[in-house]
N, C-alpha and C positions, 0 to 999 in steps of 0.2 A: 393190262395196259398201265405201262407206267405214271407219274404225276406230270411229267413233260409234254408228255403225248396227250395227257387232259386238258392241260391248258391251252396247247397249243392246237388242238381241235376245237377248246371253247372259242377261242380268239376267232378264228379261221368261220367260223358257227357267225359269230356278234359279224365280223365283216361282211359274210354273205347277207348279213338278215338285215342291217343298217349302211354298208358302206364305208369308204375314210374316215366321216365326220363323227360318225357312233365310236371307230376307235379312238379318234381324236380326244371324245368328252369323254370316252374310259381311263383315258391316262392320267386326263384332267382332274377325274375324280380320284384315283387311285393319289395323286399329289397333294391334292386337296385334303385329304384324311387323311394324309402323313404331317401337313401343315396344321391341321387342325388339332391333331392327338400331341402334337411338340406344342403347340398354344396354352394347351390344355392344361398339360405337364410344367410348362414352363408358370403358368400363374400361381399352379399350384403350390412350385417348390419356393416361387416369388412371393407368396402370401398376400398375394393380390386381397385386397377387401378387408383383411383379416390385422384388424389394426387395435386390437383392443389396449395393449399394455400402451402403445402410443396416445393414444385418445386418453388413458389414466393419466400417463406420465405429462401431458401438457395441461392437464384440468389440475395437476396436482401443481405445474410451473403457474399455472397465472395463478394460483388463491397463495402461491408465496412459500410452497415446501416445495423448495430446490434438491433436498438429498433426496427426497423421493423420487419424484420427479425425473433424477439423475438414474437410480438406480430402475425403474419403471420401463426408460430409455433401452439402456443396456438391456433387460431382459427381452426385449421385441425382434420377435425372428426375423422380421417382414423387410424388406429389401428398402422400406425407409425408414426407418432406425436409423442405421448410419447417419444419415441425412438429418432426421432432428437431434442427433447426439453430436454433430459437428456444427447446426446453430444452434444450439444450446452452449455448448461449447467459445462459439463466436459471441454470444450474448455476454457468458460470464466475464467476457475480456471488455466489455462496455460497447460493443458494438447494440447498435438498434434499427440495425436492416442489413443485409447480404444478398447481394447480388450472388454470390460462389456459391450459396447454400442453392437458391432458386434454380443456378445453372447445374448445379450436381441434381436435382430431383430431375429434372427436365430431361438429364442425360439416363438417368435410370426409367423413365418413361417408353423413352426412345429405343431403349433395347425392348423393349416387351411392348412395344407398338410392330417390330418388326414380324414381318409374315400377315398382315395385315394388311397392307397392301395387296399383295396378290391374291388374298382369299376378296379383295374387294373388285380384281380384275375379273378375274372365276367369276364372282355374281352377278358380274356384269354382261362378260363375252359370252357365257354357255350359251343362253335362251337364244345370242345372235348365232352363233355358229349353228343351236339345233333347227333354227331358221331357214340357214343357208345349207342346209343337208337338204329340207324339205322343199326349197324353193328346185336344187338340183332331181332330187329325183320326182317332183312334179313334170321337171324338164322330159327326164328321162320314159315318166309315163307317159306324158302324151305325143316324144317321140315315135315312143311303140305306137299310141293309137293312130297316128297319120302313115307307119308304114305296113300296120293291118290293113288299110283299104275297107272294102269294103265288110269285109270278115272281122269286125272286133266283136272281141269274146269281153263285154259288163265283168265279167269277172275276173280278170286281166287287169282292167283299168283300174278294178279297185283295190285289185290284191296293190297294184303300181303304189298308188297314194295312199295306201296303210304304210307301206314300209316306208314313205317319205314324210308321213307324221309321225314317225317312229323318232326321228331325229331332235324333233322340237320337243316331245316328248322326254328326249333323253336329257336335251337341255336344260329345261324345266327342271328335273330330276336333280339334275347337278348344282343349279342357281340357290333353288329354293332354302335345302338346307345352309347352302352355305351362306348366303345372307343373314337365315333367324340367328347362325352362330358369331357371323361376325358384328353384329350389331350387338349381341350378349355381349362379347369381349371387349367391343368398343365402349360398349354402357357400363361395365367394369372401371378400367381406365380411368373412363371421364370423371366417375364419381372419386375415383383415390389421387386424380388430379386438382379435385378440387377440395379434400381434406389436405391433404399435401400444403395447399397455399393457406389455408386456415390453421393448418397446426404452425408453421415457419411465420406468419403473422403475430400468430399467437405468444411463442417464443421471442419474439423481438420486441415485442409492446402488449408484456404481461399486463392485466388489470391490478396486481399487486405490484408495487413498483421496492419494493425493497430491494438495497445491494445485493446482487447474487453474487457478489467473491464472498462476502461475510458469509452467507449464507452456505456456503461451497467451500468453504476452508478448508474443514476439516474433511473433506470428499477424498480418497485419494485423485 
C-alpha cells in the first residue's frame, strides 16, 4: 500500500469515527503546529530574551563608558541592537528622548507578535467547535433512538454519544496545548517589551551625565 493510500484511508478512518468537525480541528491542528514550530524558529533566530551584551552595553552607558558601551551594542545579535545602537546614536547628537527609537522597537515587536493572533483564535474556537460536533451528534443519536421505536439497543445509544464526545474531546486536544504555548510566547514578548523601554530610558537619561560626543570622539 502506497503512503497516499495511507493517509487517505487515515483521513476517511478519523471522518467515519468523528465526523466534519474532527476533520475540521485536524487541519486546525495540523496549522497550528506549522504556526507554532515558525514562532518558535522565528524567536529563536530573533533572540528573543537573550539580551545580555545589551543589558552590559547600557549598565556600561549610564556609569559613563560610552566606547564600551558602543562597542557591547554592536556586538548583540538580538533583533534590539539596532534599536539601542540608533538611540545611542540619537543620544550622542544631544537628543534626551526619541520618539523614532520607541516606534522602531514597537515595529520590531510587531513582527514577532504576528501569528499570535490566530494561535489565540485556535485556543479559543477549538473547545467551541469540539462542542458543536458533540451537540450535532448527540442530535444524531437520539435521532436514531426515536426512530428505533420500540427496539432500542443501550448499546447503540452509547456507542451514539461516545463518538459525539469524541469531538469535544478533540477540541480540548487542540485548545489546551495551544494556549500553555501561546501565553509562553506572549510572556516572552512582554518581558523583552518591557527591558526594551528601560534600556531606551536608560540611554536617554543616563545616571552619569558626562558629554557623550567627548566621550565618543575617538569611536569610529
Amino acid at each position: 500500500m502506497n503512503p497516499v493510500s495511507i493517509v487517505t484511508n487515515a483521513l476517511t478512518g478519523l471522518y467515519d469515527l468523528g465526523g466534519p468537525v474532527v476533520m475540521v480541528l485536524f487541519v486546525v491542528s495540523i496549522l497550528t503546529l506549522a504556526v507554532v514550530l515558525y514562532k518558535l524558529w522565528q524567536f529563536r533566530a530573533a533572540g528573543v530574551g537573550r539580551h545580555v551584551h545589551l543589558k552590559a552595553a547600557v549598565e556600561a552607558w549610564d556609569a559613563g563608558d560610552y566606547p564600551r558601551a558602543q562597542s557591547l551594542a554592536e556586538a548583540s545579535r538580538g533583533y534590539l541592537g539596532p534599536v539601542v545602537e540608533q538611540a545611542m546614536g540619537q543620544a550622542r547628537g544631544g537628543a534626551t528622548a526619541s520618539d523614532r527609537a520607541d516606534a522602531e522597537a514597537e515595529a520590531r515587536f510587531s513582527k514577532l507578535e504576528g501569528g499570535l493572533g490566530l494561535l489565540d483564535i485556535v485556543a479559543q474556537l477549538a473547545p467551541l467547535l469540539g462542542l458543536f460536533g458533540t451537540v450535532l451528534g448527540m442530535i444524531d443519536a437520539f435521532r436514531a433512538l426515536q426512530s428505533a421505536g420500540n427496539s432500542v439497543d443501550p448499546s447503540q445509544l452509547a456507542g451514539g454519544i461516545w463518538v459525539a464526545l469524541l469531538t469535544t474531546a478533540a477540541g480540548l486536544l487542540v485548545a489546551m496545548p495551544t494556549s500553555l504555548l501561546l501565553t509562553w510566547l506572549d510572556a516572552r514578548l512582554r518581558r523583552d517589551r518591557v527591558l526594551a523601554n528601560r534600556l531606551l530610558r536608560t540611554v536617554f537619561a543616563p545616571v552619569t551625565s558626562r558629554p557623550v560626543e567627548a566621550e565618543l570622539r575617538h569611536v569610529g
